[in-house]
Every structure is written in structure tokens, then in C-alpha cells.
C-alpha positions as CSV (number, residue, x, y, z in Angstrom):
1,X,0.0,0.0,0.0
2,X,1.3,3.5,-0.6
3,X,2.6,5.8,1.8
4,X,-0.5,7.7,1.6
5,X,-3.8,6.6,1.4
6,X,-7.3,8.7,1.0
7,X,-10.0,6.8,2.4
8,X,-13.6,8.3,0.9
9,X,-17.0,7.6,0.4
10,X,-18.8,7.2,4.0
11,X,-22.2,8.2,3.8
12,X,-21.4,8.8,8.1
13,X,-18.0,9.2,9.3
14,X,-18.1,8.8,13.0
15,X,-15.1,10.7,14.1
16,X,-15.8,11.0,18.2
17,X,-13.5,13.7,18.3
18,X,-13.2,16.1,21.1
19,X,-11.1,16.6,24.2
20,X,-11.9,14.3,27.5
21,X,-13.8,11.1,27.8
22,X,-17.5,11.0,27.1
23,X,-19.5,12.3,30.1
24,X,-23.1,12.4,30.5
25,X,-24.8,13.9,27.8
26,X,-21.4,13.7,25.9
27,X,-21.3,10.0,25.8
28,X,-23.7,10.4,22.5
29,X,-21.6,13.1,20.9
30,X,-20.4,11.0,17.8
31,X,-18.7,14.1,15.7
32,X,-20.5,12.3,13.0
33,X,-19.7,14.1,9.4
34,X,-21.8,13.0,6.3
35,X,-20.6,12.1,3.1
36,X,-17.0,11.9,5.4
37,X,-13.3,11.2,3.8
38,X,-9.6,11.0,5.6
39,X,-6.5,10.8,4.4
40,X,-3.8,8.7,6.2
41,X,0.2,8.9,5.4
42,X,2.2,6.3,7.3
43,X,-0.7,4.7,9.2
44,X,-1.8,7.9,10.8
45,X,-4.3,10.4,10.2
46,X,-3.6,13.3,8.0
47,X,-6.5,15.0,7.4
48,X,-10.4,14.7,8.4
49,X,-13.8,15.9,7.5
50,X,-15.8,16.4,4.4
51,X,-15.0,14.1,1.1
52,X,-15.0,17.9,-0.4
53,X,-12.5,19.3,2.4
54,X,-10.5,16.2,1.9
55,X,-10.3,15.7,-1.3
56,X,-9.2,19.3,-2.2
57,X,-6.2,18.8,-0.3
58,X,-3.6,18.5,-3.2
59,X,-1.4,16.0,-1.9
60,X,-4.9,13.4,-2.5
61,X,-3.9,13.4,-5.8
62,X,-1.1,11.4,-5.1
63,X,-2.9,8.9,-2.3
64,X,-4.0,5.2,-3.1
65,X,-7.6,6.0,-3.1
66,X,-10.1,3.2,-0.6
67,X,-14.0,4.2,-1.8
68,X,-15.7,2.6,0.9
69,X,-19.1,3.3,-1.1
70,X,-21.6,4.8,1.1
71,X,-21.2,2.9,4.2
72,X,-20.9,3.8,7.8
73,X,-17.0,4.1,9.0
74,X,-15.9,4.2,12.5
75,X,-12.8,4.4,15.0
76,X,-12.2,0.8,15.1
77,X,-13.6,-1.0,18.4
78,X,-11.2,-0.5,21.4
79,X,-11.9,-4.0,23.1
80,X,-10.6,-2.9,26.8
81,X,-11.5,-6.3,29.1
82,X,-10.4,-9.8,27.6
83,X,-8.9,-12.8,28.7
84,X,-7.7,-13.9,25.4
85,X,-5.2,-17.0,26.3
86,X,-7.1,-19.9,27.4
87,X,-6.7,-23.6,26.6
88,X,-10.4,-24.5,25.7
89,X,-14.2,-23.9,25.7
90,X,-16.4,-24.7,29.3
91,X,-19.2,-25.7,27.0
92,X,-20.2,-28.4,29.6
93,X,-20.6,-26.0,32.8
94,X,-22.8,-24.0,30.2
95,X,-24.9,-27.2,29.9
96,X,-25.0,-27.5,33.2
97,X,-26.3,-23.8,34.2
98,X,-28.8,-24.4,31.8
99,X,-30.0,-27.1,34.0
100,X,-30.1,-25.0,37.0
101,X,-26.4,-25.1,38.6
102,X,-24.7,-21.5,39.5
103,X,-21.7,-20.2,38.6
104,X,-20.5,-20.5,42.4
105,X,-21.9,-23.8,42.6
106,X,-19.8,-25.2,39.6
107,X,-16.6,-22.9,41.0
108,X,-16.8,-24.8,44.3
109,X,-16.4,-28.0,42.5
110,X,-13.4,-27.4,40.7
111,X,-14.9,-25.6,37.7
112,X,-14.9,-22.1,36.8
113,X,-11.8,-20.4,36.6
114,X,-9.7,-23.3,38.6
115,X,-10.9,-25.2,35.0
116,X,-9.4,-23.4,32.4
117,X,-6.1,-23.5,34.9
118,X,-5.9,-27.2,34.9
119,X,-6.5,-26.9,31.3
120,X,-4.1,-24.6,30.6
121,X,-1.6,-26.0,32.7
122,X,-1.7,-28.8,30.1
123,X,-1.9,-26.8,27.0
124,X,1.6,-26.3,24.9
125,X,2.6,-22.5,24.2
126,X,2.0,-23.4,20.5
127,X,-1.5,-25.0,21.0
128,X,-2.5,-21.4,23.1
129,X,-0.9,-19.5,20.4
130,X,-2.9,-21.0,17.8
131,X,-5.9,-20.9,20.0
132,X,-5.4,-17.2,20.7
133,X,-4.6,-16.2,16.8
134,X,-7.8,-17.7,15.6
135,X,-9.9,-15.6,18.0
136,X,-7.9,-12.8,17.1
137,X,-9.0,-12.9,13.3
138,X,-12.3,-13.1,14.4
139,X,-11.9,-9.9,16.6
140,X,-11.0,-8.1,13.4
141,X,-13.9,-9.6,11.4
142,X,-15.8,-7.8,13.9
143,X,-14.4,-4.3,13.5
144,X,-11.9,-4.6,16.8
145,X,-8.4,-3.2,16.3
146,X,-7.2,-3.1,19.6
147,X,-7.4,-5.7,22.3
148,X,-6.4,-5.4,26.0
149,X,-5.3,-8.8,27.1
150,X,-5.5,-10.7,30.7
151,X,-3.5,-13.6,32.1
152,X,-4.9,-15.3,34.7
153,X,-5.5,-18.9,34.0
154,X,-2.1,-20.0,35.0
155,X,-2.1,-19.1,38.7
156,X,1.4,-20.5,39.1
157,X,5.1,-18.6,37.9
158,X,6.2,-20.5,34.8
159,X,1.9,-20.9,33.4
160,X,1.8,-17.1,34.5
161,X,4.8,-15.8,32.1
162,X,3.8,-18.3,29.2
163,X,0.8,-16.0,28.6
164,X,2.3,-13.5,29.3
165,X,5.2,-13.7,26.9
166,X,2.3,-15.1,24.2
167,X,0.7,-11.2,24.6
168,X,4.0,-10.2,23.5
169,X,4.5,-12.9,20.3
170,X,0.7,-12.2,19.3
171,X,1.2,-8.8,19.1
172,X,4.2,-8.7,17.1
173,X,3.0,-11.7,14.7
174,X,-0.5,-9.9,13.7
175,X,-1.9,-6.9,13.4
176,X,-4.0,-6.0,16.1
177,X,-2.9,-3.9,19.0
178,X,-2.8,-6.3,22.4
179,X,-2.4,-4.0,25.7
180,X,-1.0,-6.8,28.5
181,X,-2.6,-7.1,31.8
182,X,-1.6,-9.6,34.4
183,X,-4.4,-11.2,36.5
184,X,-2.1,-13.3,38.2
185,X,-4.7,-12.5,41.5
186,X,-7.9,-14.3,39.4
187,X,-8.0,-17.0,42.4
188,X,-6.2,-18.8,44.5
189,X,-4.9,-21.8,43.2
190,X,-6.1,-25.1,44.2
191,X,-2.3,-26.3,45.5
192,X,-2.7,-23.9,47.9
193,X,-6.3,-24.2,49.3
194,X,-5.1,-26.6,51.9
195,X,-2.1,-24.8,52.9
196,X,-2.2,-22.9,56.4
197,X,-2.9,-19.0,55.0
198,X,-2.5,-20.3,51.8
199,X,-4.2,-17.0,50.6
200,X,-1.1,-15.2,51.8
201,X,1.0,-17.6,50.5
202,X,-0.1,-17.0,46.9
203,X,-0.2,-13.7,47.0
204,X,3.8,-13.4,48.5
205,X,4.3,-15.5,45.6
206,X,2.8,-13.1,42.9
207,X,4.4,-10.1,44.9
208,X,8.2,-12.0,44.8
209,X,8.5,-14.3,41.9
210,X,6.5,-12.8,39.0
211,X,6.0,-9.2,39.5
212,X,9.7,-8.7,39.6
213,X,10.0,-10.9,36.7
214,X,7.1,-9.6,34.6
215,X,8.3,-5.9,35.0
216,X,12.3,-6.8,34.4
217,X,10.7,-7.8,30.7
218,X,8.0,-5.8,30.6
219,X,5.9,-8.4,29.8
220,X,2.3,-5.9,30.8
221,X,0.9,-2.9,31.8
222,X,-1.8,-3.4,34.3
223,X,-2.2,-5.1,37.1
224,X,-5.7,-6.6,37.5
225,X,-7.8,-8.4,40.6
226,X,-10.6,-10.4,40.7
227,X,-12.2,-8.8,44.0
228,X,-15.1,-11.2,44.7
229,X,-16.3,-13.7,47.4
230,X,-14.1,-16.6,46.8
231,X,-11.4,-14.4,45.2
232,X,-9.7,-12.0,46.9
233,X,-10.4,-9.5,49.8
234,X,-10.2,-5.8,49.3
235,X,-7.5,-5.2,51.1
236,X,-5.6,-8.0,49.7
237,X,-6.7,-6.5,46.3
238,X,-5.3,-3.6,47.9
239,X,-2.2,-5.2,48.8
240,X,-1.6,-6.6,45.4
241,X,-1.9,-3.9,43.4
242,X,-0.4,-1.6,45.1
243,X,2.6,-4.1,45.1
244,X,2.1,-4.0,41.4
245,X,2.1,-0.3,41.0
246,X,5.5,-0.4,42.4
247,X,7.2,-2.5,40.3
248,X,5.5,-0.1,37.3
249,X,1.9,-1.5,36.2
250,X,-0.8,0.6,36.6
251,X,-4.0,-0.9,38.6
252,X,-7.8,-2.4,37.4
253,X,-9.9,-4.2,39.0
254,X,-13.2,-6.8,38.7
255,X,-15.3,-5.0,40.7
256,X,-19.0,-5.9,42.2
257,X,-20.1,-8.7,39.7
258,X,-21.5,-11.4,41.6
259,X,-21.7,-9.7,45.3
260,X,-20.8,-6.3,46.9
261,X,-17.3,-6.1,48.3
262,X,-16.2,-2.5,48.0
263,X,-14.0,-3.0,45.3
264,X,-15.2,0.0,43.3
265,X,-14.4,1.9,46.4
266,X,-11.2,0.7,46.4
267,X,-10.7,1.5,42.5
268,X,-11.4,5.2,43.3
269,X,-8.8,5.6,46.1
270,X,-6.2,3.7,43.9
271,X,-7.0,5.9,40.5
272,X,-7.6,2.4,38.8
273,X,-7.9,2.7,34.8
274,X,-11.2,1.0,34.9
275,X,-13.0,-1.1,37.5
276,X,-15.0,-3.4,35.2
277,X,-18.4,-5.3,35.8
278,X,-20.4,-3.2,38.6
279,X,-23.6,-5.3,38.8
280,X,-23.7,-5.0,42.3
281,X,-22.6,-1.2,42.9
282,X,-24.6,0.4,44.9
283,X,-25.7,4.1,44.6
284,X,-22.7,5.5,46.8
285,X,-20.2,4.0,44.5
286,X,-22.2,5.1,41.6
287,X,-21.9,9.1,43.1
288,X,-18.3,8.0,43.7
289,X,-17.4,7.2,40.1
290,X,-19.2,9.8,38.9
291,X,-16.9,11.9,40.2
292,X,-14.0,10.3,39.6
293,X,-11.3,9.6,36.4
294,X,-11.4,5.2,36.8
295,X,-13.7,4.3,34.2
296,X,-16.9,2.0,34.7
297,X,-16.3,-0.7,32.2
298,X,-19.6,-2.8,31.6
299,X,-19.2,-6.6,30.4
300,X,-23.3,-7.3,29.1
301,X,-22.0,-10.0,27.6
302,X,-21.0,-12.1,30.3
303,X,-24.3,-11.6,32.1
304,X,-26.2,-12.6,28.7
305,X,-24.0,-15.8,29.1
306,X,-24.5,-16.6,32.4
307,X,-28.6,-15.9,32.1
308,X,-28.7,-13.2,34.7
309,X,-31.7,-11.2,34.7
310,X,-29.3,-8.1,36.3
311,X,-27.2,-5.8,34.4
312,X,-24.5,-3.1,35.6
313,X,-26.6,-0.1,35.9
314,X,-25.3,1.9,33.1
315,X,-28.3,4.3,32.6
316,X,-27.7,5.6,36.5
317,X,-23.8,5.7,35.9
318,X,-24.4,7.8,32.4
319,X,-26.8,10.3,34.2
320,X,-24.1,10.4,37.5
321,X,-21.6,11.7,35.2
322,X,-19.2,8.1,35.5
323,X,-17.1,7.5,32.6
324,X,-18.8,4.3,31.2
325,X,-16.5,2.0,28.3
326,X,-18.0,-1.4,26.9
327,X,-16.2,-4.7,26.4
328,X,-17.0,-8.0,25.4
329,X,-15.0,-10.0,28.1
330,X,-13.9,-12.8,25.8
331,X,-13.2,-15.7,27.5
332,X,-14.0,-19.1,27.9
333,X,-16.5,-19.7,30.9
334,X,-19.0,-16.4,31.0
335,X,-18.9,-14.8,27.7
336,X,-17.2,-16.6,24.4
337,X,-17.8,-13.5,21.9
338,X,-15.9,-12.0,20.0
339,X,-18.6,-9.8,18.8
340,X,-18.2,-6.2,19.8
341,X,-21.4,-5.5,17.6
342,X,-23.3,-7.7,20.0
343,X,-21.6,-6.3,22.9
344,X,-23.7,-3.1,21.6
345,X,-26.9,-4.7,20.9
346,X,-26.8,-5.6,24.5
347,X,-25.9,-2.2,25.8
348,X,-28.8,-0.8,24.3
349,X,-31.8,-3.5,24.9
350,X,-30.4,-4.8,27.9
351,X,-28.5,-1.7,29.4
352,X,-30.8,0.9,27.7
353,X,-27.5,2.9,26.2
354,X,-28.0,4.8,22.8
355,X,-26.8,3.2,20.2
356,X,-24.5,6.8,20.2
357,X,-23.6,5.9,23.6
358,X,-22.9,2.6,23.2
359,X,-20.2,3.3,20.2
360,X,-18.6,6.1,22.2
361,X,-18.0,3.7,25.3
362,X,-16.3,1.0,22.6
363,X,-14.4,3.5,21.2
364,X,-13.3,6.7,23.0
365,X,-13.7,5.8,26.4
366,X,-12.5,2.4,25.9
367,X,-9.2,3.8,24.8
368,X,-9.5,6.0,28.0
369,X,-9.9,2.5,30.1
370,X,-6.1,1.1,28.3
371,X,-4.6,5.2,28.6
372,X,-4.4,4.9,24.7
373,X,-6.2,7.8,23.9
374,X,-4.0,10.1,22.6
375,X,-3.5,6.8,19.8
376,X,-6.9,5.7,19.2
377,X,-10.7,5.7,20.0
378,X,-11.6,8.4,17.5
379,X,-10.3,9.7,13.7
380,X,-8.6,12.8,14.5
381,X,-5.3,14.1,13.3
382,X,-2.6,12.7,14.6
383,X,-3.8,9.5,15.9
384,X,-3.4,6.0,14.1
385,X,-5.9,5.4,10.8
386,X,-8.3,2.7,13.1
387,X,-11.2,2.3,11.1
388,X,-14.4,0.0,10.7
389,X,-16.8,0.1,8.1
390,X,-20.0,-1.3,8.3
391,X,-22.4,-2.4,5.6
392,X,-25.5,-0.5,6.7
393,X,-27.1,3.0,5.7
394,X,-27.0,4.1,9.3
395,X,-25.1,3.6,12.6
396,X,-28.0,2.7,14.7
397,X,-28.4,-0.6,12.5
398,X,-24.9,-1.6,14.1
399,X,-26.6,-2.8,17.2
400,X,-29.8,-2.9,15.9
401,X,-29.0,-6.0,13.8
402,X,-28.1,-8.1,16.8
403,X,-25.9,-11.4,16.2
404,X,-25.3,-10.2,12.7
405,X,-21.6,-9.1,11.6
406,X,-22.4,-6.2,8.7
407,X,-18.8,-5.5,9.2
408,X,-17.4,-4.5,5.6
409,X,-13.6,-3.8,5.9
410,X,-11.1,-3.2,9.1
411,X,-8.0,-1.0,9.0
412,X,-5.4,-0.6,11.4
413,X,-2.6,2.0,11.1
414,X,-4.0,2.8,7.6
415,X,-3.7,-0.9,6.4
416,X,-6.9,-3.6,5.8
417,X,-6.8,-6.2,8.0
418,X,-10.2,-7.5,7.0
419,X,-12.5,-7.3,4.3
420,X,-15.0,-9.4,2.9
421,X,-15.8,-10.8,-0.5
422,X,-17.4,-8.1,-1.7
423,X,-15.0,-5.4,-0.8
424,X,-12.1,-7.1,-2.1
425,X,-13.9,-6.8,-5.9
């Protein structure tokens, strides 16, 4: 492809530019410009606005030209929350919620998390690699150009640092932007459930053996706790990551899914990027956020999966001024999509977002949640060409068509990535 390249022809351009994270009334501020155009020289954005304003620039003339044909382009989706490295699918503890069993319930009997552990455990670094590349084809199928990636089904120093160190292969063999968390505090591990404080024991283990060793080759970025009944405390959330944040990784946190723990709380007072579920806050936290900078990153997904009839709050965050961000929380035992489009239909029947607000939290403020803003989450000058385009004649059919992919093309740093069929013709 040539150093320049004039990308034309969207009958909406959805630029979300504009300084800040989306707010309140904010969060549905798209920048939309009709009949839009950019230009791109070396994978970044050169110029934005009309296809007239664009297109009169005279060094077009000399740009590869990319008519997208009347179609709806985007900032590509900022997937913030994924746990892209695991072994295999959990399909039979999904059979057996459907017949009635809990997620706690199957946890306590060695399934849940402490499965995909066992089963990675097992797994060859090859066999996840392929695993993870597969998936991450799919995310660009589905208009994703940037993926935050968790460890966390290793639980033990060697597992632990073979995902990691896959983050850092995957993202220099494909494409797609992969941020690196480490979850190494997702649960205990079962070798140490019937130790004396074996709790304490795990978490010395993360705090001497693999945070030293993660940052000495900076194998992530973030730091991230599971803070939940069965998981970990808050304060030895707060121990953790604060142990983290010394050795250089900044914190996040799974905050309030399946009970109240004051992890949110907690979030706040550490200036967490994100703390990421929040079906259980109550109002306090949400007054909390609302005046805070950690975003509130909403997983619908994962309660779709699990069959829950309650969803994170996000009408009552949007109105408290919280800065809300969607993700699709990819992973194998509560929400197997890949689908960000999905992830939006959610938001908006299940979450009653916009469909305005729902692209600015998987965009914008998702690139907020990884501190990638200044890169992507919107088509400005400056930042890298991340586009989708989408086969419909307006953006509110992106959610609307739920469980359909109407993605058209992907572009990342000004190059396609993905494009169906009829694109390539």
C-alpha cells in the first residue's frame, strides 16, 4: 500500500472527536460528518472531515484511493477487558447452568476459573498461540483493532509468564494492537487451598516471583484483581496492586459482579484505569465514580452468558456523570464472543444505552480504560488510521441487527486487515 492513502465515500463518518472522555450527555456526541473522507500517510491520520475538504487537499492526488461506497465508518472498536489466552471452551458447565447449577456452585467443585487453569496448565505454548490467533481474526472480522489482554489462567510462575510472553508474540506476529494485563490474583490456586494461610502464600508468591520478573521484561501494563467472594479481599486487592504499582503496572480491578465487596471503592482511592463489571454497585459507588477519572467498564455480555436477569446499571452511571467504556469480556467460561457489535446490541436493549452511547464507550472511552487515547478511539489528526466500516445505511443498525456481523472492511494503522468478499472486488 502507498505511503498515503485517501480513504472516501462514507455516507457517516463517525469521528468522536473532542477533548476528555464521554460524560453524561457527551457519551452520545459521535462528531458524525456526512458524506466523510480521511487521508492517512504512514498509518496515521492526516486530514479529516468532508469528502469535499479532503479531497481538495492536493497532496490526494497522489494517495492510493479506498472508496468505501456509502457505508458507515468508524474508529475501530477498542476492546478494553479480555482474557484472550485460554486452553479450551467450558461448554459443559454452560450445559449444566442451563440445567439450574450457578456459577459458584460449579466454582466450588473445581470448575470455573480453577478449569481453564488445569487446562491450561496442560496446554503447549503453541497449542495457546494458535488458539489465541484464531480468535484474534475473528476480533477483526468484527471491527476490533485493539485488544487489552488478561492472564490469569495460569495461577502458578512459569503458566503465568507463558501467557504472558504469548501477549508479547501475538502482538508482534499480527496486526492488532494487544495492551498486556496480568491477572495473576484471578483466584487462588487449588495447590494452595489446603495450605495454612495459603491465601497469603499466593499472594507473596505473585508479589516476589512474577511481578519482579514480569516488570524486568515488561511483559504488561496493568495489574488486574478479581475482587469477589471466593477471590480475593479488598484489602488484599489492595495489597496486590499496590505491590504492582511499584514495580510499574498501573491498577484495574473486577469490581461488584456477583456480590458487593467495596471493590469499586477501592478502585477510586487507587486511581484504577477501569474497574470493570459493577452489577452489584450500589448508589454510593455510583456518586463515587461519577466523580471520579477510573472508568466503569460494563461486560453485558458475560451476564447474557451466564442468564442473569441483572445488568450493571449503566443508565444511572451515564446520568451520574461516570465514565462508562463497553467490552466483550472474551473468555472461555461467561462470555465466548468476540462480537463487539453484539456487545452493543446488549448495551442498548439490555443496558438501555444509545446506540450513540454505546459506540462512544467501545471506542473513546475504551481507549480511556487502556490510557491509549491520545492513539486511538476516535479519527482525529494525529492518531493511528483505526477504522471499521459497516455495511448498513445508518449507525443505529450496528446494534440494531443483533448477532449479525455487517462488518465490511477493518483498517489498522491505515492498512486492511479484513475485508469481505465483496470489498475485495
Amino acid at each position: 500500500m502507498a505511503d498515503s492513502l485517501l480513504i472516501t465515500g462514507a455516507s457517516q463518518l463517525l469521528t468522536l472527536g473532542g477533548r476528555g472522555p464521554r460524560r453524561g450527555n457527551f457519551l452520545s456526541n459521535l462528531g458524525l460528518v456526512e458524506n466523510g473522507a480521511l487521508l492517512v500517510r504512514e498509518g496515521v491520520i492526516a486530514a479529516v472531515g468532508t469528502r469535499a475538504q479532503v479531497e481538495a487537499r492536493p497532496e490526494t492526488r497522489t494517495a492510493e484511493k479506498l472508496d468505501v461506497g456509502g457505508r458507515v465508518a468508524l474508529p475501530g472498536f477498542v476492546d478494553s477487558h479480555t482474557h484472550l489466552v485460554h486452553a479450551a471452551s467450558r461448554a459443559e458447565e454452560y450445559e449444566l447452568r442451563i440445567q439450574g447449577a450457578s456459577y459458584e456452585e460449579i466454582a466450588r467443585k473445581g470448575g470455573g476459573i480453577l478449569n481453564s487453569v488445569k487446562k491450561l496448565r496442560g496446554a503447549t505454548a503453541d497449542e495457546l498461540k494458535k488458539r489465541a490467533h484464531a480468535a484474534l481474526k475473528q476480533f477483526a472480522a468484527h471491527g476490533t483493532t485493539t485488544v487489552e489482554a488478561k492472564s490469569g489462567y495460569g495461577l502458578d510462575v512459569a503458566s503465568e509468564l507463558k501467557v504472558l510472553k504469548l501477549h508479547k508474540e501475538l502482538a508482534a506476529g499480527q496486526p492488532l494492537e494487544i495492551v498486556s494485563t496480568f491477572l495473576g490474583a484471578h483466584v487462588v490456586p487449588e495447590e494452595f487451598h489446603k495450605k495454612k494461610e495459603g491465601s497469603k502464600q499466593y499472594i507473596q508468591l505473585l508479589e516476589e516471583n512474577l511481578l519482579p520478573e514480569i516488570a524486568a521484561r515488561k511483559l504488561a501494563e496493568f495489574c488486574d484483581v478479581f475482587c469477589e467472594r471466593g477471590a480475593f479481599s479488598v484489602q488484599e486487592s489492595k495489597r496486590i496492586l499496590q505491590a504492582g504499582r511499584q514495580w510499574g503496572l498501573a491498577p484495574r480491578m473486577h469490581a461488584e459482579q456477583l456480590s458487593r465487596t467495596g471493590a469499586t471503592r477501592l478502585a477510586i482511592l487507587l486511581r484504577a484505569a477501569s474497574c470493570d463489571h459493577l452489577e452489584k454497585v450500589n448508589r454510593g459507588d455510583i456518586q463515587a465514580l461519577g466523580k471520579s477519572e477510573t472508568l466503569a467498564t460494563l461486560l453485558p455480555g458475560c451476564d447474557f452468558h451466564l442468564g442473569l436477569k441483572k445488568y450493571a446499571p449503566a443508565r444511572t452511571l451515564i446520568d451520574a456523570g461516570a465514565i462508562v467504556a463497553l467490552a466483550t469480556d472474551y473468555n472461555p467460561g461467561t462470555s465466548p464472543t468476540v462480537s463487539m457489535p453484539m456487545i452493543l446490541s446488549l448495551a442498548c436493549s439490555q443496558l438501555r444505552m444509545t446506540p450513540a452511547e454505546a459506540i462512544a464507550a467501545a471506542t473513546i472511552n475504551a481507549a480511556y480504560a487502556l490510557r491509549r487515547e491520545k492513539q486511538i478511539g476516535s479519527l482525529e489528526v494525529g492518531k493511528q488510521a483505526d477504522l471499521a466500516v459497516f455495511e448498513v445505511a445508518d449507525y443505529r443498525e450496528i446494534p440494531y441487527y443483533f448477532g449479525v456481523n455487517h462488518c465490511w472492511m477493518t483498517v489498522k494503522r491505515g492498512r486492511v486487515i479484513h475485508a469481505t468478499k465483496d470489498s475485495r472486488n
